[in-house]
LOLOMI-539580 format. One record per atom (N, C-alpha, C): residue in three letters; x, y, z. Coordinates in steps of 0.05 Angstrom, whole numbers, plus 32768, in hexadecimal, padded with zeros to 4 digits. Layout:
# LOLOMI-539580
alaXYZ...
END
This chain:
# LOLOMI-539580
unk7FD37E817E1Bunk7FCD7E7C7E37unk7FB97E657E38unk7FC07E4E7E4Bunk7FA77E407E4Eunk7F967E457E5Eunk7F7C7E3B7E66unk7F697E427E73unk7F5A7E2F7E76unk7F4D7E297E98unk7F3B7E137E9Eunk7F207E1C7EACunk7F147E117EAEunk7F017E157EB7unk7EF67E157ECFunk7EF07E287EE0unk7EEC7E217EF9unk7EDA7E227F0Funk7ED87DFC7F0Dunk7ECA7DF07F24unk7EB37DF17F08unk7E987DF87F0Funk7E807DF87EF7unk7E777E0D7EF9unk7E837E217EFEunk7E7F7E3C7EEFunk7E767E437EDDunk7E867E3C7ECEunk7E8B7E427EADunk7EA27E4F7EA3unk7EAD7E5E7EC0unk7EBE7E737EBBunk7EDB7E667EB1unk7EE67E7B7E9Bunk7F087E6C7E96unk7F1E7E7C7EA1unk7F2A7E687EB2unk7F3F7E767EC3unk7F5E7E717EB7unk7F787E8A7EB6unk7F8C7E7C7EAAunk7F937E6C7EC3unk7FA37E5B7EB2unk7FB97E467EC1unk7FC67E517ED2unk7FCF7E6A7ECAunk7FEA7E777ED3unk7FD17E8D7EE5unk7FE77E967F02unk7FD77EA17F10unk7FF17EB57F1Dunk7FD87EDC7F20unk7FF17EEB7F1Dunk7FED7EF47F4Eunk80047EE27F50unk80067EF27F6Cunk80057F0F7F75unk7FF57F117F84unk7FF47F287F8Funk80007F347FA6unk80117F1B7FBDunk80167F217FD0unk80247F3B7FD6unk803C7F487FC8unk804D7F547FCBunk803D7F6F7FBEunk80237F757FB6unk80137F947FAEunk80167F987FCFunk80187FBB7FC8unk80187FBD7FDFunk80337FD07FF3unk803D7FC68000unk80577FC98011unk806D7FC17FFCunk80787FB07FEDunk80847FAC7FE1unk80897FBF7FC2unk80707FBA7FB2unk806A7FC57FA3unk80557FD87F9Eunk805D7FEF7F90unk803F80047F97unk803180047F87unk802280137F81unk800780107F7Aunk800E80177F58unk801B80257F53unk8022802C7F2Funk802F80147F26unk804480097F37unk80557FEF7F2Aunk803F7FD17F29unk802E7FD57F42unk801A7FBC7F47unk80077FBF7F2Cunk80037FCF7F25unk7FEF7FDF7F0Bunk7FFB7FD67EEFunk80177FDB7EF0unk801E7FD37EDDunk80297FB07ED1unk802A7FA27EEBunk80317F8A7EF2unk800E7F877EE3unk80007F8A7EF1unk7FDC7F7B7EE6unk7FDE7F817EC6unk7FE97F987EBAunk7FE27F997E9Funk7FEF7F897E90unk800C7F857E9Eunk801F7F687E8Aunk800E7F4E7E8Funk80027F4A7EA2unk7FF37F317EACunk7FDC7F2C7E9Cunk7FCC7F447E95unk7FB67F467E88unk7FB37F407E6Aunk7FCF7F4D7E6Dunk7FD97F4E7E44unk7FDB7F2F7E45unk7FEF7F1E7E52unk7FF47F0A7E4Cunk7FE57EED7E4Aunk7FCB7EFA7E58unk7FB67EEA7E58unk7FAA7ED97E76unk7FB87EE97E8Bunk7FB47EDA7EA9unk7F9A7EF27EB1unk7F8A7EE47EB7unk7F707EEB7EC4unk7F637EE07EDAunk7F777ED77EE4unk7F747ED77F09unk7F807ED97F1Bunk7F827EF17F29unk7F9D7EF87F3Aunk7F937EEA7F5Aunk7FA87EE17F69unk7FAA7EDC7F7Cunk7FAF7EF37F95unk7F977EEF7FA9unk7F997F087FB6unk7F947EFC7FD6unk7F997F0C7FEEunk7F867F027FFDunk7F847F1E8015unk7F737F188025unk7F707F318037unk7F867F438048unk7F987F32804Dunk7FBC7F35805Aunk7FD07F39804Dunk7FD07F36802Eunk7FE57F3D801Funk7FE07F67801Funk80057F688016unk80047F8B8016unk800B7F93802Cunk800A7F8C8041unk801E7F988056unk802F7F85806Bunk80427F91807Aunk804D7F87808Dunk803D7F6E80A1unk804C7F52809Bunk80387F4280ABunk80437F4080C9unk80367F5480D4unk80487F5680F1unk80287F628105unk80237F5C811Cunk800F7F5D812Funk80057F7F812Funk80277F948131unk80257FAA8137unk80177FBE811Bunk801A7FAF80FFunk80167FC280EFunk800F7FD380EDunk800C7FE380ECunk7FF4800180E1unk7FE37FFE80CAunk7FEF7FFF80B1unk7FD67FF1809Dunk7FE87FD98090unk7FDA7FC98085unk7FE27FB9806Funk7FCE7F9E8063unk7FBC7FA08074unk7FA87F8D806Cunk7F947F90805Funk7F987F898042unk7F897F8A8037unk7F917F98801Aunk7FA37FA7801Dunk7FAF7FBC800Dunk7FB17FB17FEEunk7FBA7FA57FEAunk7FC17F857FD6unk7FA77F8D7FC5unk7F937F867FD7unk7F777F897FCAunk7F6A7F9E7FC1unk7F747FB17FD0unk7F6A7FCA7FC8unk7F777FD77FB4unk7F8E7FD47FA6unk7F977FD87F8Aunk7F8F7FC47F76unk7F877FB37F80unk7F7E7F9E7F65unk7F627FB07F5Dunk7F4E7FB87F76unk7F397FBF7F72unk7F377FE17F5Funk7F477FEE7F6Dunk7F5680057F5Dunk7F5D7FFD7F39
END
């Protein structure tokens, strides 16, 4: 895996970056779990996440915001 550096951190980030959009509503929480451990094994150590991924992007939702995040944090 490569890895750069980011901004003057110090910190090394991979190249390769593991999306998160679809944790969540799409995918649940054991398969999202297991998706991070192939990602982990393979050497990607920065997943892409944001506060709106994980549920239905629709006005009426009931939950879904945030959800994404809260299995990464799990």
């Amino acid at each position: 895996m490569d890895y750069k550096h980011l901004g003057r951190t110090g910190l090394k980030v991979s190249r390769i970056v593991l999306g998160t959009m679809n944790f969540g509503e799409l995918t649940d929480e054991k398969t999202s779990f297991a998706i991070m451990d192939e990602a982990l094994q393979a050497g990607i150590n920065m997943f892409d996440t944001a506060d709106v991924y994980g549920g239905p992007q629709s006005p009426d939702m009931a939950k879904g915001f945030g959800v994404s995040e809260e299995i990464i944090g799990n």
